[in-house]
C-alpha positions as CSV (number, residue, x, y, z in Angstrom):
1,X,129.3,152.4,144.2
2,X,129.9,150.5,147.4
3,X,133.4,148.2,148.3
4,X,133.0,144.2,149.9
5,X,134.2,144.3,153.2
6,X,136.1,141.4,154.3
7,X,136.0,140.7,158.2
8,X,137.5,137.6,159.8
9,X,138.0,136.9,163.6
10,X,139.9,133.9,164.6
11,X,136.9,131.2,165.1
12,X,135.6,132.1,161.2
13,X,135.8,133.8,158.4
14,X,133.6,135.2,156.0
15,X,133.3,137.4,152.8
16,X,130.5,139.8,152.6
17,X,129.4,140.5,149.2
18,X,127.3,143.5,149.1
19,X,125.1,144.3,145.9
20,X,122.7,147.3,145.5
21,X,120.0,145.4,144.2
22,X,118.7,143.4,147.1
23,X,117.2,143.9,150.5
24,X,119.1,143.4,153.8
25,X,117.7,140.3,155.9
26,X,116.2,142.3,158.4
27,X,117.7,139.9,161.4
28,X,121.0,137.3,162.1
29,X,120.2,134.2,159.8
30,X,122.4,131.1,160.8
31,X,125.6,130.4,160.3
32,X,126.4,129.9,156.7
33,X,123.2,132.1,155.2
34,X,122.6,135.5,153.8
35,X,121.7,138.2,156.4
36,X,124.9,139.6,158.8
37,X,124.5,142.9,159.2
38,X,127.9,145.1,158.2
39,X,128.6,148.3,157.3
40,X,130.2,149.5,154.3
41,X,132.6,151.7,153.5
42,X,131.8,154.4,150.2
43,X,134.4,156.2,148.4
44,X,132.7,159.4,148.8
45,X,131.8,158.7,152.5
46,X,133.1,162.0,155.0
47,X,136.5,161.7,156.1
48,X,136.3,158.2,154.9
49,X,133.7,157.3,158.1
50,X,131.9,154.1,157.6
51,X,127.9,154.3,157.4
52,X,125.5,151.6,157.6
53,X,124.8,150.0,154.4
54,X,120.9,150.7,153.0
55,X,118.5,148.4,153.6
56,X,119.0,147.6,149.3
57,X,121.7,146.0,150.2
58,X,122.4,142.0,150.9
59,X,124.9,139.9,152.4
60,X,126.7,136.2,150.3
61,X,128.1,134.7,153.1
62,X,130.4,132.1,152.5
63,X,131.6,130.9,155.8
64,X,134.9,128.8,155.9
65,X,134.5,125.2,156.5
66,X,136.9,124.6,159.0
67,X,134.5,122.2,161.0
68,X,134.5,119.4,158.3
69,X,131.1,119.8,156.9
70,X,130.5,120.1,153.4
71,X,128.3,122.8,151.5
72,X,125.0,122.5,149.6
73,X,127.5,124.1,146.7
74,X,130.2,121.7,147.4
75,X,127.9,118.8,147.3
76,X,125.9,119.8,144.0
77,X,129.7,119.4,142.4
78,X,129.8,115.9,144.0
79,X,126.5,114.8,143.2
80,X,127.3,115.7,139.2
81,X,130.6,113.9,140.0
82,X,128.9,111.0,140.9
83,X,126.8,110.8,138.0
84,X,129.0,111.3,135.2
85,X,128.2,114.7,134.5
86,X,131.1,115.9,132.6
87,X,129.7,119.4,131.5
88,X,127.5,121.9,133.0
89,X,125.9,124.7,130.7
90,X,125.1,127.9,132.5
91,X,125.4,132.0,132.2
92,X,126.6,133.4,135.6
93,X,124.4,134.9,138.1
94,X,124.9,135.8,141.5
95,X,122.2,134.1,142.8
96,X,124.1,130.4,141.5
97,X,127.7,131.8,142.3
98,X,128.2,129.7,145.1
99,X,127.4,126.8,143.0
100,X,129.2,128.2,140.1
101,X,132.8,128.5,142.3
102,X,132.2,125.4,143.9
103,X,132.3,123.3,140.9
104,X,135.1,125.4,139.5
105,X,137.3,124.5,142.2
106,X,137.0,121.0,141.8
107,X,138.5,121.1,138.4
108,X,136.4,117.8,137.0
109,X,133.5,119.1,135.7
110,X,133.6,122.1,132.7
111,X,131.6,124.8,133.3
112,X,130.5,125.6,129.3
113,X,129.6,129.6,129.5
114,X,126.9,130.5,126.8
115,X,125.4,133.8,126.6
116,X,121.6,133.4,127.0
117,X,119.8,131.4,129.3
118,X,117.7,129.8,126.6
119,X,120.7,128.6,124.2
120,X,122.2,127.4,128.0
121,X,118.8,124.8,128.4
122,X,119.0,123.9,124.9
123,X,122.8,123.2,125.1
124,X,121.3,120.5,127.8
125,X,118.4,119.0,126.1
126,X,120.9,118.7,123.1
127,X,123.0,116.2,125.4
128,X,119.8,114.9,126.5
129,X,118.6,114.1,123.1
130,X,121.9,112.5,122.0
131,X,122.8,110.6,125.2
132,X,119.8,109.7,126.5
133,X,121.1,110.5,130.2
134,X,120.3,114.1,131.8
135,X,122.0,117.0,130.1
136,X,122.5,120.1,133.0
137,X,122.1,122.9,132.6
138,X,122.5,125.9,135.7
139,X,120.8,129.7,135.5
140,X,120.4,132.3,138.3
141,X,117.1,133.3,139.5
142,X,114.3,135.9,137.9
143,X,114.6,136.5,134.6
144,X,117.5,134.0,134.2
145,X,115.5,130.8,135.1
146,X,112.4,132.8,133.2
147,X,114.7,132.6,130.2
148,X,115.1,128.9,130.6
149,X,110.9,127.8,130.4
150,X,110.6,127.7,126.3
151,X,113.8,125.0,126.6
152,X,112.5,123.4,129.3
153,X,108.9,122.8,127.9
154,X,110.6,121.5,124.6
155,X,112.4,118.7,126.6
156,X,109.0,117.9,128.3
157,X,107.2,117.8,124.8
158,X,110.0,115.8,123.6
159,X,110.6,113.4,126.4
160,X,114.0,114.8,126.9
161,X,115.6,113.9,130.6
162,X,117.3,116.7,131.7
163,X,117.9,118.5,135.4
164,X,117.5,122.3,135.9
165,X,119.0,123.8,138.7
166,X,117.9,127.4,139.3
167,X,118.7,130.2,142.1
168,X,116.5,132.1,143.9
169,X,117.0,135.1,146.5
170,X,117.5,134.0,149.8
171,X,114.3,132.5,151.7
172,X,113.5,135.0,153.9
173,X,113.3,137.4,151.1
174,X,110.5,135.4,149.4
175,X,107.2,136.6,149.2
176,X,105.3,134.3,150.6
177,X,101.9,135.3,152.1
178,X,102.5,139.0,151.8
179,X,100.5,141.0,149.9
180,X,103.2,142.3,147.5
181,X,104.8,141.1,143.6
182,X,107.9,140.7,145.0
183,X,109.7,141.3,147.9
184,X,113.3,140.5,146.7
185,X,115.1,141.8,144.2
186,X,114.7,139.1,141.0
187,X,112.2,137.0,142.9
188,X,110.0,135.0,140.6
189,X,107.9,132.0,141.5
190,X,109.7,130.1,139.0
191,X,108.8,126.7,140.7
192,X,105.3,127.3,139.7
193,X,105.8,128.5,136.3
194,X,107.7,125.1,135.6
195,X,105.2,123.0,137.4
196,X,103.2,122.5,133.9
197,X,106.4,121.6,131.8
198,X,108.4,119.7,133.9
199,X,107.9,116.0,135.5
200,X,108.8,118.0,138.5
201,X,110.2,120.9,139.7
202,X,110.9,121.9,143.4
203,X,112.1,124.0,145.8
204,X,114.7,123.5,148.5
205,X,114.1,124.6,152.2
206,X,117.4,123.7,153.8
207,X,119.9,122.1,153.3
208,X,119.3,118.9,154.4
209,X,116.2,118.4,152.1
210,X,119.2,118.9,148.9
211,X,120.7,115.3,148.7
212,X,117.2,113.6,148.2
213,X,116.1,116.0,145.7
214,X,118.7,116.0,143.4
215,X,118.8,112.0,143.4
216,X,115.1,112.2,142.9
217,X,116.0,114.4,140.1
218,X,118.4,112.4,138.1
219,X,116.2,109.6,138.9
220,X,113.1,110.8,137.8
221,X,114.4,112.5,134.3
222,X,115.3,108.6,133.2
223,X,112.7,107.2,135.1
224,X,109.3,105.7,132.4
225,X,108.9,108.6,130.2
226,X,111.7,110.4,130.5
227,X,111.4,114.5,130.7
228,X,112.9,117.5,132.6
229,X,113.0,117.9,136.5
230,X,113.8,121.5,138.0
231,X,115.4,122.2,141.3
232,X,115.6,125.4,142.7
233,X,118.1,126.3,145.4
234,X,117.9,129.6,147.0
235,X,121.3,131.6,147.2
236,X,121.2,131.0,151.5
237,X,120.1,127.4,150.9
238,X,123.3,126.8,148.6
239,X,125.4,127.8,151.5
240,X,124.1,125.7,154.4
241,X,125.4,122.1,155.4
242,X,124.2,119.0,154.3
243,X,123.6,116.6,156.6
244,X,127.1,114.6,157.5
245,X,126.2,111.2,156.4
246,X,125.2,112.5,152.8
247,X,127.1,111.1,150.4
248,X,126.0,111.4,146.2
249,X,125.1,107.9,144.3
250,X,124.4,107.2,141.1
251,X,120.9,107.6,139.8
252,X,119.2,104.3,139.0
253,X,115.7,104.5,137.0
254,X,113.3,101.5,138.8
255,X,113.2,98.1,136.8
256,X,110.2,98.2,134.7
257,X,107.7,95.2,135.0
258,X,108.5,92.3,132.3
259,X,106.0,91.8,129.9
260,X,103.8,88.7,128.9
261,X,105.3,86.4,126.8
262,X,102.0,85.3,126.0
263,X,101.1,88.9,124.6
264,X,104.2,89.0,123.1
265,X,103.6,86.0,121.0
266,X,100.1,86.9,119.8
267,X,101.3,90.0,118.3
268,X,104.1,88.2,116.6
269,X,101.4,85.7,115.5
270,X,99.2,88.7,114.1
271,X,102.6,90.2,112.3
272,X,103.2,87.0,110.5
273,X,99.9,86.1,109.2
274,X,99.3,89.6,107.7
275,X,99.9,90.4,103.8
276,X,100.6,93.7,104.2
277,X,102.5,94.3,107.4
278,X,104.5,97.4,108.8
279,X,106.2,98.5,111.9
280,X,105.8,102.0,112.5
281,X,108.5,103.5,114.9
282,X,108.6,106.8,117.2
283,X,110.7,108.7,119.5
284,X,110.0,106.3,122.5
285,X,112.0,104.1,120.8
286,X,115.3,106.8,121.0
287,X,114.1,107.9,124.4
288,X,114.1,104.2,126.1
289,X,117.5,104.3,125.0
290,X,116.2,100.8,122.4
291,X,117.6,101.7,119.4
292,X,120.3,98.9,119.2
293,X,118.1,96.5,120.2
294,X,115.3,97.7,117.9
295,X,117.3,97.4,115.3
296,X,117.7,93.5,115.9
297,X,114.2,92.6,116.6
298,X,113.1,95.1,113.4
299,X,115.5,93.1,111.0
300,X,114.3,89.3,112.2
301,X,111.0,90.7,111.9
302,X,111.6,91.7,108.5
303,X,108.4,93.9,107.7
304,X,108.8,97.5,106.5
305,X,109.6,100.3,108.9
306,X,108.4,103.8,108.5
307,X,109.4,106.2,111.2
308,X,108.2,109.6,112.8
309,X,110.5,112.8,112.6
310,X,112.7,111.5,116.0
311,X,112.7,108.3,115.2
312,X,114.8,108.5,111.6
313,X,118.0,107.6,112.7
314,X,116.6,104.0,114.5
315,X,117.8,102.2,110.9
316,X,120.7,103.6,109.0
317,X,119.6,104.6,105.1
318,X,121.5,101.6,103.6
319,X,118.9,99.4,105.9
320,X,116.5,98.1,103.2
321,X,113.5,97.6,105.5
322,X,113.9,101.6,106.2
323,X,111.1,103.3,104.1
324,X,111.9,106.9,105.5
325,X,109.5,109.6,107.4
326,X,105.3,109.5,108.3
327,X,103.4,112.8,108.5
328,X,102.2,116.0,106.9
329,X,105.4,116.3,105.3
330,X,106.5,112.6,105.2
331,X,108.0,111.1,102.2
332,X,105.0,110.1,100.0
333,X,105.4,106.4,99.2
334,X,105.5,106.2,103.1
335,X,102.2,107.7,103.6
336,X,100.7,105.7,101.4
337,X,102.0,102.4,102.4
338,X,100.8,103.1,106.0
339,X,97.4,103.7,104.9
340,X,97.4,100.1,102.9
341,X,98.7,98.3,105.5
342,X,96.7,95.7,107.0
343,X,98.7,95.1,109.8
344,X,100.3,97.9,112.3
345,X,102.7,97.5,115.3
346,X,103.4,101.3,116.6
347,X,106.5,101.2,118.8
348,X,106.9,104.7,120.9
349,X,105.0,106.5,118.6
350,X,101.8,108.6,119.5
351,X,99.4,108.5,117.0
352,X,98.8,112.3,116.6
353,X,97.3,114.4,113.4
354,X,101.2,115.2,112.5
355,X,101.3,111.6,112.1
356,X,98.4,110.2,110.6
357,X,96.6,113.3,109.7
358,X,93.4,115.1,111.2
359,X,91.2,111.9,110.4
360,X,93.0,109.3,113.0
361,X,90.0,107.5,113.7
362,X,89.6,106.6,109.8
363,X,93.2,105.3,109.6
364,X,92.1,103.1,112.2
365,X,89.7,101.6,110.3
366,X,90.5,98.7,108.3
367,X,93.4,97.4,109.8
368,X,94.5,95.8,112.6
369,X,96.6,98.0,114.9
370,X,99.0,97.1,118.1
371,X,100.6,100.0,120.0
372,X,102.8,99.8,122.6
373,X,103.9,102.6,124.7
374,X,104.8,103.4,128.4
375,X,102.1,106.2,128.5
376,X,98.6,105.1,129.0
377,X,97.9,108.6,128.2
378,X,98.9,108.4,124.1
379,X,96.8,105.0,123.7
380,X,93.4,107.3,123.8
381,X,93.9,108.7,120.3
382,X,92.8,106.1,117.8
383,X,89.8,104.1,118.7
384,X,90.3,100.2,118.2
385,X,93.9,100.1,118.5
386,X,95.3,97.1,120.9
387,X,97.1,99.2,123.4
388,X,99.9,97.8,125.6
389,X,100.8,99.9,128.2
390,X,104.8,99.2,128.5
391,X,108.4,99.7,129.3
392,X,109.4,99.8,125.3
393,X,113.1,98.5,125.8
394,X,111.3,96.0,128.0
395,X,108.9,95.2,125.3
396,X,111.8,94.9,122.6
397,X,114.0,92.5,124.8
398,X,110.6,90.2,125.0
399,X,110.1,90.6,121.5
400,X,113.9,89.4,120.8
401,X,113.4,86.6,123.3
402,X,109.9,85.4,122.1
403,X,111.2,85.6,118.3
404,X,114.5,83.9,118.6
405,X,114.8,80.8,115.9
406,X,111.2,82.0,114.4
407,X,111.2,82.5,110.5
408,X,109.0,85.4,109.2
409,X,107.5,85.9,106.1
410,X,109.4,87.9,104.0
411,X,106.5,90.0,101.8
412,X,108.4,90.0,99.1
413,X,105.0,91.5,97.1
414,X,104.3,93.8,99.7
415,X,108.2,95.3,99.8
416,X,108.4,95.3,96.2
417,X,105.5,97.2,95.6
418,X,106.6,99.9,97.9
419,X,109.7,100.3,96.1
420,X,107.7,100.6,92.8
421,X,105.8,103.7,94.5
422,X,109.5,104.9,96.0
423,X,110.7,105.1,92.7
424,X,107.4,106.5,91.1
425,X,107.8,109.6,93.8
426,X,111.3,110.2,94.7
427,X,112.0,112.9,97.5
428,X,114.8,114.9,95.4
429,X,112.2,115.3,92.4
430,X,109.1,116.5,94.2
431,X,110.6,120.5,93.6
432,X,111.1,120.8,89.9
433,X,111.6,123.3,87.5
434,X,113.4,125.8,89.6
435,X,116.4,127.6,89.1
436,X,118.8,127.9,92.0
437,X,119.6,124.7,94.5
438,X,117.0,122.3,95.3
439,X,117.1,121.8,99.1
440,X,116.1,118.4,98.8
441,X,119.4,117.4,96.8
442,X,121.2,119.8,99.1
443,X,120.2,117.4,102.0
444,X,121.5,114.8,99.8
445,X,124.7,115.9,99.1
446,X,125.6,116.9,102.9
447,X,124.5,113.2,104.0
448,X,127.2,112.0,101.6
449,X,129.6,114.6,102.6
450,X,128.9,114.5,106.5
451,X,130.2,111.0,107.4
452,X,132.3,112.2,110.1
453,X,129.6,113.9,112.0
454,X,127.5,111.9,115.1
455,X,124.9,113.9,114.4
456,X,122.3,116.4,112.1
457,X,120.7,119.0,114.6
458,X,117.5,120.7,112.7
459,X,116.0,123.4,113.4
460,X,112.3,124.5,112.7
461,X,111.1,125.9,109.1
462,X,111.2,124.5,106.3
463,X,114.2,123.3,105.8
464,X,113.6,120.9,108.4
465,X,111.2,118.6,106.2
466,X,113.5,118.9,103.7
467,X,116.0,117.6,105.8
468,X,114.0,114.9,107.5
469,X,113.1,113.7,103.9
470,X,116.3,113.4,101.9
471,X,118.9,113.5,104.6
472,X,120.5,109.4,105.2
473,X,121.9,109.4,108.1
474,X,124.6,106.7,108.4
475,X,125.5,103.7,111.0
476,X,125.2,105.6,114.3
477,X,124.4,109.1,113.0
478,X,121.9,110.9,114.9
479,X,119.2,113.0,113.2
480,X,117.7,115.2,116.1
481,X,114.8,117.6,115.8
482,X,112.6,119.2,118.5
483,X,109.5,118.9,117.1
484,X,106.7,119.3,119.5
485,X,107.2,122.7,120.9
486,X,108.9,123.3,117.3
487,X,111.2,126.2,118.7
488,X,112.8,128.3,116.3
489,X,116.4,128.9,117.7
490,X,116.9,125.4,119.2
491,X,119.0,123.4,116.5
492,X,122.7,125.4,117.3
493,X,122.5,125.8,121.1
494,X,121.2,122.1,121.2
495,X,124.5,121.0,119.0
496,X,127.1,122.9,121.3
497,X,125.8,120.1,123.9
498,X,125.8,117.6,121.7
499,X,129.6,118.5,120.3
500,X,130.6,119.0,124.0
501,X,129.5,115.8,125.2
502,X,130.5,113.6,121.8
503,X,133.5,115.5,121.3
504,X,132.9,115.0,117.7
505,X,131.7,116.8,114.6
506,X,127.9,117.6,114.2
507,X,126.2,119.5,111.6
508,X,123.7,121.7,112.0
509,X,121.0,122.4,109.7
510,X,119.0,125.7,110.6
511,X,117.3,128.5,108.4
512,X,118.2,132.4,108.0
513,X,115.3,133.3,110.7
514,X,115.4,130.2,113.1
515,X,119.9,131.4,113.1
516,X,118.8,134.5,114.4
517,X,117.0,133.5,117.8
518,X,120.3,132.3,119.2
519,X,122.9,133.7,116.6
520,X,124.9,135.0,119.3
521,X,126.4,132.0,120.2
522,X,128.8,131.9,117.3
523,X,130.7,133.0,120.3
524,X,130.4,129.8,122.4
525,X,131.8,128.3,119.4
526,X,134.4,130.3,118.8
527,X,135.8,130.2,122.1
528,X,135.7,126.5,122.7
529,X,136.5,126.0,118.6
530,X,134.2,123.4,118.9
531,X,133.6,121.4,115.7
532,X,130.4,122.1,114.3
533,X,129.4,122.5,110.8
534,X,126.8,125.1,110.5
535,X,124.0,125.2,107.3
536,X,122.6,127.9,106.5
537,X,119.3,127.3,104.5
538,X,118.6,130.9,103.2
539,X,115.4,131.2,101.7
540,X,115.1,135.0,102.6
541,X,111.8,134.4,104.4
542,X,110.2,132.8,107.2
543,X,109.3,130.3,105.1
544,X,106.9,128.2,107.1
545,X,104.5,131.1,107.6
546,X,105.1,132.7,103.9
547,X,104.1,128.7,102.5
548,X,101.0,128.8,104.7
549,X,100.3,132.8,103.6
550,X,100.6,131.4,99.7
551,X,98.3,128.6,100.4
552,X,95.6,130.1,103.1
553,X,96.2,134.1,102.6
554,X,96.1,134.6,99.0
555,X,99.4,134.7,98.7
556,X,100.0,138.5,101.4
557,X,103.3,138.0,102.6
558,X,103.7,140.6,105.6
559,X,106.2,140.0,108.4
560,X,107.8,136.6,106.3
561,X,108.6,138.4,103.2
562,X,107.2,142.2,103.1
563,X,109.4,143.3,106.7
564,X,112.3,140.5,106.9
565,X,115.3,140.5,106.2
566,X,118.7,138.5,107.3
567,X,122.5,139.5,107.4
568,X,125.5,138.5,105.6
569,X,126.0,135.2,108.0
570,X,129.5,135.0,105.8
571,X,130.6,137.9,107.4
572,X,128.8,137.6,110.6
573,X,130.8,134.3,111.3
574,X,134.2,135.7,110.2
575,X,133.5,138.7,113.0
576,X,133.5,136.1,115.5
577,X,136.6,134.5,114.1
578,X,134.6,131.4,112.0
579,X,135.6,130.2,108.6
580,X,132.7,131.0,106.2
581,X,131.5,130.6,102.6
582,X,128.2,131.4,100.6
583,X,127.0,129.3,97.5
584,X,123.8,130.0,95.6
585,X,124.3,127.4,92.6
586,X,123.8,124.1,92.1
587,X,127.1,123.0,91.0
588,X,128.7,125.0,93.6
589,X,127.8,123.0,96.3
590,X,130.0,119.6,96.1
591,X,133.5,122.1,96.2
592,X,132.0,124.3,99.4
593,X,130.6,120.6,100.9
594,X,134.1,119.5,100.5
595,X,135.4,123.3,102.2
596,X,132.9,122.7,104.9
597,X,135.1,119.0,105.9
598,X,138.4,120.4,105.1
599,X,139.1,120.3,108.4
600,X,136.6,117.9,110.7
601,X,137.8,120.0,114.4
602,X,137.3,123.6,113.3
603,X,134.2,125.1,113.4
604,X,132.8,126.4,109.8
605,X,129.4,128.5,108.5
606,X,128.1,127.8,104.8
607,X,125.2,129.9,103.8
608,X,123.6,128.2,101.3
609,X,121.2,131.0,99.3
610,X,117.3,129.2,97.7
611,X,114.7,130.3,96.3
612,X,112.3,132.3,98.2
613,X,109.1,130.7,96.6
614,X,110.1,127.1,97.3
615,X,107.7,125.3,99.3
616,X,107.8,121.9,100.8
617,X,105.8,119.2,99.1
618,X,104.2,116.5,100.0
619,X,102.3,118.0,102.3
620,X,99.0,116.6,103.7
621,X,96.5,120.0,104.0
622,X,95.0,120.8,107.6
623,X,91.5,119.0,108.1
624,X,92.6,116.4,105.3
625,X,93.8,112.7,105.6
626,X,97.2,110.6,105.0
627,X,96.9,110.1,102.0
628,X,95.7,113.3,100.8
629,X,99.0,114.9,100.1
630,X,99.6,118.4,97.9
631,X,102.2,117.7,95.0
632,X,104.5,121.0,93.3
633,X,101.9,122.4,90.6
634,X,102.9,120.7,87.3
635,X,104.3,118.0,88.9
636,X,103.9,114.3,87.6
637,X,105.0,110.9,89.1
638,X,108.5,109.8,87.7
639,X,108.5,107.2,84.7
């Protein structure tokens, strides 16, 4: 056990914070770094004499800025300032204390406290996702940041903007060229690790280098495809002195090019001579921040809209061109009229086998097919498509221009025959002859219920294409999933940013093993009493894995049946101070959906208890096409 020592003289002052766990700075560093040598005094020292700290030892030096310049730490607070950051997510560290204390003592920016590092980055994506503009997230070095790279990578898989700022042990403890692991204490080449999951992710040198990467940061998380940036700032680095004449601005993405009216017009042209038309619509649309103006050019356009998993909440359920979700687990009369249409136009979506199937190159076949997306890398997936490489809200506005006073065809034929197959295989009756509640109604049910939320936060498993296929969201309801890293864990972390930055009610829907990942921050909730409506979907399994056991593994259940098990999440809430209730029947779920809204600012858990054997149907097997989609055994179209 050691004691800080605090020293001052009368030209500065400093606070020397000595920890166990890191080495000494083997010479004087600069004013306002780690490295002064002192001494410490221990309690069980002879006659109280002071000896030399150990060499395992290291020095915070937070000089006091009595010469007008202004901190690394002070200006990270004034650079988040400057761009509207209103929250920060983070779990304290001491390699980000600096930062930590200098935003606290500006008193404008709230420093949410979770309690992992993982929940912290998904907290930020969440605000991400919602907002569109960079969610923040903070986390100390080694196995802090480490904790951090599963979030991280989601948001790059998702096109998520959001900024990462790490610590690190101070520079002249890193490695380097020396042939060791490590040579400080918590030193991990996290730069690197993030290289591959991030647009970009650096490391600062000095101080002077921090104002232009922190712009370039906020910048380049908005900037064409949006996606995470990570800055790391060494502990020493966070105390030096910008340069004077640094002041923080407000990020601006670049002004993408306009597009060709010309090419604007002949896809219009090729949209209204078609007999079978359809606009399919993907998470670029959500992530070019185009959804309002989508909207508008989608309605004058007046052909049917299908829609990926993160692109569902682009048209409100009422919105009769909506037809509902694409995929392996998409609504079924969707599928099918995406495989007979003769005419595509893909905005922001990418054309993989979740979305088409495994045989892409056969649904390209037959029909003519326009995409238009702002990465040239996603036009390479089905052969013969028209590919325009484009700014998608750009695209949109060009489409609203070129469009305006122009009549479409209205397909009346073509819509009404998609209803016919609509009604021939509706969502809520593809699980039938269970007992016990059918998730598919239950998503029904808590759509209807859930008006006041701004959003549905779904987590992966099952209950996720249940949602995604029977949930409506409203007028301005978000439906967010994190589907291509697919994390389990990510839905309730993700909707404490999203409730912090709405300040709003949002409703998350997560399963009995995806609640467990990041179940401990029931006390995040708790503290803030932040308004979120947890779902519980307990099927008693891992039910992704047990569905693929039944269908692939002869029905052996280890580790998702034989070896899992779950808690009371009832009780488990009320321990943390968090209205609860359980239902496991059918007609018990209106009166507990009605509990759940009693009150639309508290915070409140409903475990909702299905069958184990449930599994979610359509599906489209692996290796098959669109329109090869698995029914429920026994199960027959609708009359």
């Amino acid at each position: 056990m050691c004691y800080a020592v605090l020293t001052s003289s009368t030209k500065r002052s400093t606070c020397r914070v000595f920890s166990p766990f890191s080495m000494a700075c083997p010479r004087r560093m600069e004013s306002g770094t780690c490295g002064t040598l002192s001494k410490t005094v221990y309690p069980n020292s002879r006659a109280g004499r002071p000896r030399t700290r150990s060499r395992w030892s290291v020095v915070i030096e937070l000089p006091a800025r009595s010469d007008g310049k202004k901190s690394v730490s002070e200006y990270v607070g004034q650079w988040l300032s400057a761009n509207d950051i209103s929250q920060v997510f983070t779990l304290p560290g001491g390699m980000i204390a600096p930062i930590l204390d200098a935003i606290h003592q500006r008193g404008d920016i709230d420093l949410v406290t979770m309690h992992h590092e993982q929940a912290v980055a998904f907290a930020a994506d969440g605000v991400g996702r919602f907002a569109g503009t960079p969610g923040v997230a903070f986390a100390t070095a080694g196995p802090g940041a480490t904790n951090m790279l599963t979030a991280i990578a989601s948001a790059y898989l998702d096109s998520v903007p959001a900024v990462f700022v790490t610590g690190q042990v101070q520079s002249y403890l890193l490695k380097g060229e020396r042939p060791v692991r490590q040579y400080g204490f918590q030193e991990c080449d996290v730069v690197a690790m993030a290289v591959p999951v991030t647009k970009a992710a650096w490391r600062a040198r000095s101080g002077d280098e921090v104002p232009e990467l922190l712009d370039r940061a906020m910048r380049l998380a908005v900037e064409g495809r949006p996606g995470p940036v990570l800055v790391e700032l060494p502990s020493d680095v966070q105390t030096m002195s910008v340069p004077p004449e640094a002041a923080p601005r407000r990020a601006a993405a670049t002004v993408p090019a306009a597009v060709d009216r010309d090419t604007i017009t002949e896809v219009l042209d090729e949209l209204a001579s078609a007999a079978r038309p359809l606009v399919l619509i993907g998470g670029g649309v959500q992530a070019a921040r185009a959804a309002d103006a989508a909207r508008h050019l989608l309605r004058r356009l007046g052909a049917p809209v299908a829609a990926s998993v993160t692109a569902l909440d682009v048209l409100p359920a009422e919105d009769p061109l909506r037809l509902g979700m694409i995929g392996m687990y998409g609504n079924r009369w969707v599928n099918l009229a995406v495989s007979e249409a003769d005419f595509v136009l893909t905005l922001g979506a990418r054309l993989d086998f979740g979305t088409l199937g495994a045989d892409v190159a056969a649904w390209g076949r037959g029909r003519r097919v326009v995409q238009v997306d702002c990465d040239p890398g996603e036009m390479r997936r089905v052969r013969g498509v028209r590919a325009i490489v484009a700014d998608l809200r750009s695209f949109i506005d060009a489409g609203l221009a070129a469009s305006d006073g122009r009549v479409f065809p209205e397909h009346e034929d073509w819509r009404t025959h998609i209803d016919r197959m609509r009604a021939e295989w509706p969502d809520t009756e593809e699980l039938t002859g269970h007992a016990g509640i059918n998730p598919n109604v239950l998503m029904r049910q808590l759509s209807a219920a859930s008006l006041p939320a701004a959003a549905f936060v779904i987590d992966a498993g099952q209950h996720l294409w249940w949602a995604c296929q029977s949930l409506r969201p409203a007028q301005g309801q978000r439906l967010l999933p994190a589907l291509g890293l697919g994390p389990c864990g990510w839905a309730f972390p993700a909707a404490i940013g999203v409730a912090c930055h709405a300040r709003r009610p949002v409703v998350v829907v997560v399963g009995d093993g995806a609640f467990q990942f990041n179940i401990q921050e029931l006390q995040t909730v708790a503290r803030g009493r932040l308004p979120i409506k947890l779902v519980i979907v307990d099927n008693g399994a891992h039910g992704s894995v047990r569905q693929l056991q039944e269908e692939a593994f002869e029905g052996r259940y280890p580790t998702t049946v034989q070896g899992y098990d779950a808690p009371d999440f009832a009780r488990v809430a009320q321990a943390y101070g968090i209205d609860s209730r359980s239902v496991s029947e059918p007609e018990e779920v209106a009166d507990a959906l009605s509990w759940l809204w009693r009150d639309e600012t508290a915070p409140a858990l409903l475990h909702v208890r299905i069958p184990t054997e449930l599994n979610v149907y359509p599906n489209v097997p692996f290796g098959a096409s669109l329109t090869v989609m698995r029914s429920q055994p026994g199960r027959q179209a609708a009359s």
